[in-house]
Every structure is written in structure tokens, then in C-alpha cells.
C-alpha positions in Angstrom: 0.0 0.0 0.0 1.7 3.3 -1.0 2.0 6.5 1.0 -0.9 8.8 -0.4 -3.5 5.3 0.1 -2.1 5.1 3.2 -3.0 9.0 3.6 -7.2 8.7 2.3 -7.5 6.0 5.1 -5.9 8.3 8.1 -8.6 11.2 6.8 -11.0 9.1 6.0 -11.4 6.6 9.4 -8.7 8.3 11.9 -8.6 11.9 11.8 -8.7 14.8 9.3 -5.9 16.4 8.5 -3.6 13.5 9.6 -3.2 12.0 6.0 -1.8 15.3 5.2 0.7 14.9 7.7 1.8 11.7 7.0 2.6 13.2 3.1 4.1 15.7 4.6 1.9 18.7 3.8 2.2 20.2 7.3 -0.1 23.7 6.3 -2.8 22.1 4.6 -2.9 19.0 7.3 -2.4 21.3 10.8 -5.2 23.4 9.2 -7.4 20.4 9.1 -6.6 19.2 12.5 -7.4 22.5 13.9 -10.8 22.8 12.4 -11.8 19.4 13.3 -10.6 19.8 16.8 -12.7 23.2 16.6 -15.5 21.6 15.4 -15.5 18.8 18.2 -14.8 21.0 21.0 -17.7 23.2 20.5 -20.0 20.3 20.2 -19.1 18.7 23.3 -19.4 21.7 25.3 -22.8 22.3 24.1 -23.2 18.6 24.7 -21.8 18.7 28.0 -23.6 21.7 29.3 -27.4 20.1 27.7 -26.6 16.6 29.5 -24.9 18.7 33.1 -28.4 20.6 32.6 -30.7 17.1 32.3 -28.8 15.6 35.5 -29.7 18.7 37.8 -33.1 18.2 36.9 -32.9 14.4 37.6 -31.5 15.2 40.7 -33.5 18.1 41.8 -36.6 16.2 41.1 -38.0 18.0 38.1 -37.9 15.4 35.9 -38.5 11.7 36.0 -36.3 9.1 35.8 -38.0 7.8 33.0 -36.0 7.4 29.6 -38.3 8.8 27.2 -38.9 11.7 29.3 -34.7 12.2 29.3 -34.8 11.4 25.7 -37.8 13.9 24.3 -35.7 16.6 27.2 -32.4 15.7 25.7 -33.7 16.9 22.3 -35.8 19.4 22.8 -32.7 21.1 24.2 -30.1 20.1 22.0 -32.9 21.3 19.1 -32.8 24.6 20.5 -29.5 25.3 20.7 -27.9 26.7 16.8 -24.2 26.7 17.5 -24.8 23.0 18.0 -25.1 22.3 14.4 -23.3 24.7 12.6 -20.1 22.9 14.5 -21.8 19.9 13.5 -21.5 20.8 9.8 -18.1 22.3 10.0 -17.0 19.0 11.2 -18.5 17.7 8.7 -17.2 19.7 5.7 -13.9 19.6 7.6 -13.9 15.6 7.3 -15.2 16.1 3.9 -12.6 18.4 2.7 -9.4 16.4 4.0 -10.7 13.0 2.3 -11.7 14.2 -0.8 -7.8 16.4 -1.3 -6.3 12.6 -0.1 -9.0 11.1 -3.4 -7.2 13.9 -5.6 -3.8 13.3 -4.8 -4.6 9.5 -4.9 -6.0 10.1 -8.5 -3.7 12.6 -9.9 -0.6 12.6 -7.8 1.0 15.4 -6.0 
């Protein structure tokens, strides 16, 4: 298996930007890593704060400890909260992005 194959499967199923890395494109890969890691850390601090909201009200007794009541809570509150998917899509795009450059550079070389 040569480098730049080597490369599409590290963006595609490990991490983007770390196929670039491996080729040596340090700019373009960092830049992916650092979007990706963007992307992830603003979703799990909404995610964090939504599910650190649901067990205060689990403890405080205001709601049930029934799972579809934590489930239909969980997204009604994840629903209203918008930062939550525009990360969502920039990881998205991000991952998107760094697999389809490693499918070019498969394809058509450096």
C-alpha cells in the first residue's frame, strides 16, 4: 500500500488532517486538524452543558427518571441550541474536505 492510500485511510477513518501529515503537507494537514478539533470541542461543550443541565433536573426532582422523558428533554434542548449544528456541519465539511484532497492526490498525484 503506497503513501498517499495510506493517507485517504488516516482522513477518512482516523482523523482529518492526519493523512496530510503523513505526506508531509504540514499547512494544509495542521489546518485540518485544527478545524476538526474546533468543530469537536464546540460540540461537546454544548453537549456537556445540555446533558450537566438534564442531571440537575434528575437530581432536583423536576424530571422523571424515565428514559423517554430524558430522551424527548435531551432533544428538545439540543434542538434549540444553533451553535450545535453549525459545529456539527463544520465537522462535517472539515472531514469532507481532507478525504476528498487525499481522493485527488490519490487520482492525480501530487
Amino acid at each position: 500500500m503506497n503513501r498517499e492510500m495510506k493517507a485517504l485511510l488516516l482522513n477518512a477513518f482516523v482523523c482529518p488532517g492526519s493523512g496530510h501529515l503523513l505526506l508531509g503537507k504540514k499547512w494544509q494537514g495542521w489546518g485540518i486538524v485544527v478545524l476538526g478539533t474546533i468543530s469537536l470541542t464546540l460540540m461537546m461543550t454544548d453537549i456537556l452543558s445540555v446533558s450537566q443541565q438534564i442531571a440537575d433536573g434528575i437530581l432536583a426532582g423536576r424530571l422523571p427518571l424515565d428514559p423517554a422523558n430524558i430522551i424527548a428533554e435531551v432533544q428538545l434542548r439540543i434542538q434549540s441550541i444553533k451553535g450545535i449544528t453549525s459545529a456539527f456541519w463544520l465537522l462535517i465539511a472539515t472531514w469532507a474536505i481532507a478525504v476528498l484532497d487525499s481522493i485527488r492526490i490519490v487520482a492525480f498525484g501530487k
